[in-house]
N, C-alpha and C positions, 0 to 999 in steps of 0.2 A: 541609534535612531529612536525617536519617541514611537511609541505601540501604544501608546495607553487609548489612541482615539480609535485603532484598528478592535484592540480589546474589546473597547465599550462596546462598538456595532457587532461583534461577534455577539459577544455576551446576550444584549436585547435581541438579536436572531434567535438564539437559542431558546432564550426566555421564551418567545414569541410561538417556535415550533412548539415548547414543553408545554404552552399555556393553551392551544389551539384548540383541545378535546379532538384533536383526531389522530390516533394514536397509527397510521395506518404506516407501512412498511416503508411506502416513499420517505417516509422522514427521518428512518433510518439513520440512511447516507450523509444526509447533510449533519445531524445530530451529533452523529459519531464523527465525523472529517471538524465540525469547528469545535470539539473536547478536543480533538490533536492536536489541530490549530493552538486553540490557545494552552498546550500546553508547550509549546515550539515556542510558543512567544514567552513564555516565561510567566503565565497566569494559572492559575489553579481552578479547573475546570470542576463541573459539581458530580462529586461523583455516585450522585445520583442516577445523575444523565448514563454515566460508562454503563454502570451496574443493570442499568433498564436496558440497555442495548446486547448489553452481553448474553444476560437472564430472559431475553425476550422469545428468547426460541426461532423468533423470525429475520435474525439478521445474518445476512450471507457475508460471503467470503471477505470482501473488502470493508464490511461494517467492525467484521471480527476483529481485522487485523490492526483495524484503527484504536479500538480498545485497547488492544494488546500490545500495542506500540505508546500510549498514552499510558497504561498503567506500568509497563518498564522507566519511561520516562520522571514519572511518580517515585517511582521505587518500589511498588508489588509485583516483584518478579513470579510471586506464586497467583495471582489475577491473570498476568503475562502468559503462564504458563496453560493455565484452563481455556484464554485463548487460541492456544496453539494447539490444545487436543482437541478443540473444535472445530477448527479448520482442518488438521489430518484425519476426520470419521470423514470430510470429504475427500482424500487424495485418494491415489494409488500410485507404488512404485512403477515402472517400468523401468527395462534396463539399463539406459541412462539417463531418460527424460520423468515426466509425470505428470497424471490426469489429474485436474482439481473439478470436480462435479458441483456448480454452485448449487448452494442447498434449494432457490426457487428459479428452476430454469426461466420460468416466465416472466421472471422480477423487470419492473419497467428501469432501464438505465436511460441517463443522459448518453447523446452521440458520444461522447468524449470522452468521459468518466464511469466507472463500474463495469467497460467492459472484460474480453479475459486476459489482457496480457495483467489489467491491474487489478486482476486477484492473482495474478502471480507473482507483479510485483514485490504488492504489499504481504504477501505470505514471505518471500524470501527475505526482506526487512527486517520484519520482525520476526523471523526464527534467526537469522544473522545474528541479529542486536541478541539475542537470548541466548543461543549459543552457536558460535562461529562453528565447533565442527560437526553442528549435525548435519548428518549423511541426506537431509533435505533438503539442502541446500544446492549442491552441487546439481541434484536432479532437476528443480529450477531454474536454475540459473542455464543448463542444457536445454530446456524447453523454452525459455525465454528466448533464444539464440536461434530456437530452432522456428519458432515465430516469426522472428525477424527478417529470416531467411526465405522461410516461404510466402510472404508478403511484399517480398524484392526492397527487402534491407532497410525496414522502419516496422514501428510499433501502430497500426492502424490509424492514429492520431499526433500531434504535436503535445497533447494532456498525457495517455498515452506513453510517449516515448518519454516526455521528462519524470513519468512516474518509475518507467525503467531503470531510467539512466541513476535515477537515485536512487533504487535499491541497488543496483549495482557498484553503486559507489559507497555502500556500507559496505558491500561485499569485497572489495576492493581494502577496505581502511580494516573490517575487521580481520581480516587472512593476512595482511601486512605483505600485500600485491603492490604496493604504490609505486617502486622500481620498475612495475611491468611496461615497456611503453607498448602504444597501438597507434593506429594511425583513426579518424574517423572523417566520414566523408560524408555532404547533405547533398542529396539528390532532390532536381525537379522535373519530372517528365524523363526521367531515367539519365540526365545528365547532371555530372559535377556542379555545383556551382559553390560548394565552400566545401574545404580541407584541410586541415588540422592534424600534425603530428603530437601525442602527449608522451611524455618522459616523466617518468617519477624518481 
């Protein structure tokens, strides 16, 4: 599929947030999500932008992990890597789950985007992608489930849940789970209305 006209409008977005003089935390998010962006599309984001996001001191969990998923993508696993001890000064284990503390409780989120299951997400993503067996994974991916669960079986959103469903399916491809089947089911108003067996 041609990208190149998706590219350009990212790109002048960017331009546009970079050139604004207001360097304030909201732009963060968007900042850091279309460097991934266009590094998913196969463009070379300025890695100006990653490095100001990372070195910013003020970018919380989801900003981090966008970095750190764009500079694995790159190939600076050791960039990768400084974002993921960023993110864990905010975790803590529990027995099988785990606390991620955003770094500014008060940080303004979209309804849809940046709340907590996609800092859990995007932390299990890209500690996945980085190394499939670290042991923070597992603890994730239990709290993700356990989210779900006590929400009556979604991720607070439709943004949300497909930000889930994709980390889980790194987690999935890199544990070489793909044999696993499940069944999964969309509820409205607490009834069926699509179901789906998956076989790998």
């Amino acid at each position: 599929p041609d990208t190149a006209k998706l590219v350009s409008y990212i790109e002048k977005n960017l331009a546009l947030l970079r050139n604004s003089g207001n360097g304030g935390d909201s732009q963060l998010y968007p900042l850091s999500y279309g460097c991934y962006v266009l590094q998913r599309l196969g463009a070379s984001p300025a890695d100006r932008d990653i490095d100001f996001i990372l070195d910013s001191g003020n970018a919380d969990i989801p900003e981090t992990a966008f970095c750190g998923l764009t500079y694995l993508a790159e190939g600076n696993p050791a960039k990768a890597q400084q974002a993921i001890r960023k993110i864990k000064q905010h975790m803590s284990l529990t027995t099988q789950g785990c606390t991620i503390t955003p770094v500014k409780r008060d940080l303004f989120r979209w309804q849809y985007l940046g709340g907590r299951s996609e800092q859990y997400a995007l932390s299990l993503m890209l500690f996945t992608e980085f190394d499939r067996t670290d042991t923070y994974n597992g603890h994730i991916l239990y709290e993700l489930l356990q989210q779900m669960k006590a929400s009556g079986g979604y991720w607070t959103s439709t943004a949300s849940t497909a930000r889930v469903l994709a980390a889980v399916d790194v987690y999935i491809r890199e544990n070489g789970l793909e044999s696993t089947g499940f069944t999964a089911q969309a509820l409205l108003d607490g009834r069926t209305f699509l179901s789906s067996s998956f076989k790998g």
